[in-house]
Every structure is written in C-alpha cells, then in structure tokens.
N, C-alpha and C positions, 0 to 999 in steps of 0.2 A: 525546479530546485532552487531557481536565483532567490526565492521567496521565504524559504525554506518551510514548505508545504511537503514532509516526507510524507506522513500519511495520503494527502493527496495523489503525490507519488506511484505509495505501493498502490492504490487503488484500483490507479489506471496500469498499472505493472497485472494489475491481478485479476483485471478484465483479461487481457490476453493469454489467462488460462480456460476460460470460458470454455465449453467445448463448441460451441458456436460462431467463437472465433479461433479458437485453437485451430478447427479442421480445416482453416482457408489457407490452405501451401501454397497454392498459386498464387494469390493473394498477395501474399506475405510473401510471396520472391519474386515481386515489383515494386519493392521498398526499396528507397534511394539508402544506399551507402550509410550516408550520414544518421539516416532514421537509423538504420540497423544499432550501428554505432552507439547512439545514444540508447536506445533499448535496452543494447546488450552493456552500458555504463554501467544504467539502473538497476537490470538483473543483479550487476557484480555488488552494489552497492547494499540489495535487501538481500544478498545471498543467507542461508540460513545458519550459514558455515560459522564454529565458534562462536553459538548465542548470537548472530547480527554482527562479527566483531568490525566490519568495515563500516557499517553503518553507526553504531556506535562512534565509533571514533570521528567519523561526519558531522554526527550530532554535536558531540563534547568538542568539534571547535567551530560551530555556529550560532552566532551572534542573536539573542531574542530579538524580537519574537520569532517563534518558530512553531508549527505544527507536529508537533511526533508522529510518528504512526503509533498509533497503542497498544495493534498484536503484540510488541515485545514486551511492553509493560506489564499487559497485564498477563500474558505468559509470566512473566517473572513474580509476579504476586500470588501465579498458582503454585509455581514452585516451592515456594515459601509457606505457601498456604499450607501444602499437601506434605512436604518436609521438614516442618518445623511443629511440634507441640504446641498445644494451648497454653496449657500448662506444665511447668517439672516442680516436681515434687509440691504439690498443691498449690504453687507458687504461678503468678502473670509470666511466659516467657517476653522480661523484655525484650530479648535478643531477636527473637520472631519480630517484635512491633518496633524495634529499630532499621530491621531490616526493611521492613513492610514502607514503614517513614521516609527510607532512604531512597526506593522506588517515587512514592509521591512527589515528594520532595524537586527531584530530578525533571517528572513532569510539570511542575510548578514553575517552575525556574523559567521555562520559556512563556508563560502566558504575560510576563510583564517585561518591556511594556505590549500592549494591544496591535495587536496588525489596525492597519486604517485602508481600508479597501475603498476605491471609488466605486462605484456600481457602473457599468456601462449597459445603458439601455442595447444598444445592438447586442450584447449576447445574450441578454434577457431575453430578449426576444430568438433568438436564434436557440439557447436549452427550451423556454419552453415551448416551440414549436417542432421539438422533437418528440418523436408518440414512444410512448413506454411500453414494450412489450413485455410479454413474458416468456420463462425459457421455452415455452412451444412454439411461440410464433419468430421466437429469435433464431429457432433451429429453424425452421422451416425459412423463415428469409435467406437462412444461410446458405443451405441447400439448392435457392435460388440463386445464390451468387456464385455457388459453383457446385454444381452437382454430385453426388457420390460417382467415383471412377473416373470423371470428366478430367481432361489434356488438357494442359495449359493454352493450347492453338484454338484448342473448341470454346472458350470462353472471349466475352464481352471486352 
C-alpha cells in the first residue's frame, strides 16, 4: 500500500478467495499475528460496505501517482450506464455523460505524474520461475498440501 498500488492490492486480497487457497485452514492458522493483522487491514479497506466507502476515502487522500483498483470504477460506470438514459426527450443526456466524466476524470488524476519502478533482476527471475498452473492443478496441489479431512498434527 506505501505505493499506492490498490488495485495491486485487492488482487492479491482476491487470490485468497481462490478456492484453492480459501480451503487451506490449517495453513492459514500458522500465519504470524502481524500477517493476520495486515490482511484483515486490507479486507476492512476493499470491504464492499457503502460503495468502497473506506477505500474511497484512502484513495481521495493519496498523493499521485497511484494505481486504483478499477472494479469500483467501473462498477460505477455500469451504474450510470444501466441508470441513466441516452437520451430525455430526444435530447444527449448530459447529466449521464457528466457523471460518466466524473468517474474518468477521477481515474485520470492519479496517472500523473508516472510511477518510475526500478526493475529488479532478482524478482524477475524469481516471478518468472514460477509455473503457472491452472485451476485444476492449483486444486490438486492444494489437496496435496493438505488433504480433504486431514488434522492439523497429520500435516508437513
């Protein structure tokens, strides 16, 4: 978050709905304290409660550049989409393409100026010497790290 990479964020927030990783209990109750902690920050932060209202208000006092998460955005462009007329009375609704503006607009704000990332060869190397699975073999490794029914005592 010191980056302000929300999107990046919820990302990793929303891997850990996975059912692949969702079903690791044991797992996930030999996470230090502090991990919990910051997890459950982050939860509170993307909670969905009041339109984002926590995360919102995160955002509006974070200094560009900044990464949004864009589910909200563009959740809120469908709203407008799906709630507002093309047209009233034959007529352009501005009021729709003000509002529409005022979405964008918001996400505009944080792309200047530019994030300036160093690259670091060591994690280059370290993502892509990771194998990409898919969700069948993500389950199935899963399953290997801790079995259906399996006790916390009977694991690795």
């Amino acid at each position: 978050m010191d980056m302000n990479s929300y999107n990046m964020a919820m990302s990793i927030l929303s891997s850990f709905g996975n059912s692949s990783v969702y079903r690791l209990k044991h797992t996930f109750s030999s996470i230090s304290k502090k991990s919990l902690d910051a997890s459950t920050r982050i939860q509170n932060i993307f909670s969905t409660e009041s339109s984002y209202k926590v995360y919102r208000e995160l955002l509006s006092r974070s200094s560009p550049p900044a990464i949004p998460f864009l589910g909200v955005y563009l959740t809120d462009l469908t709203f407008i989409e799906e709630g507002n007329k093309d047209k009233i009375n034959g007529l352009i609704n501005f009021s729709k393409r003000k509002l529409e503006y005022g979405v964008i607009i918001q996400l505009m704000k944080y792309q200047i100026p530019n994030h300036h990332f160093k690259l670091l060869p060591k994690f280059t190397t370290f993502f892509k010497s990771i194998p990409l699975l898919n969700e069948k073999d993500l389950y199935t490794l899963s399953l290997h790290i801790e079995p259906r029914n399996s006790k916390k005592k009977d694991l690795k």
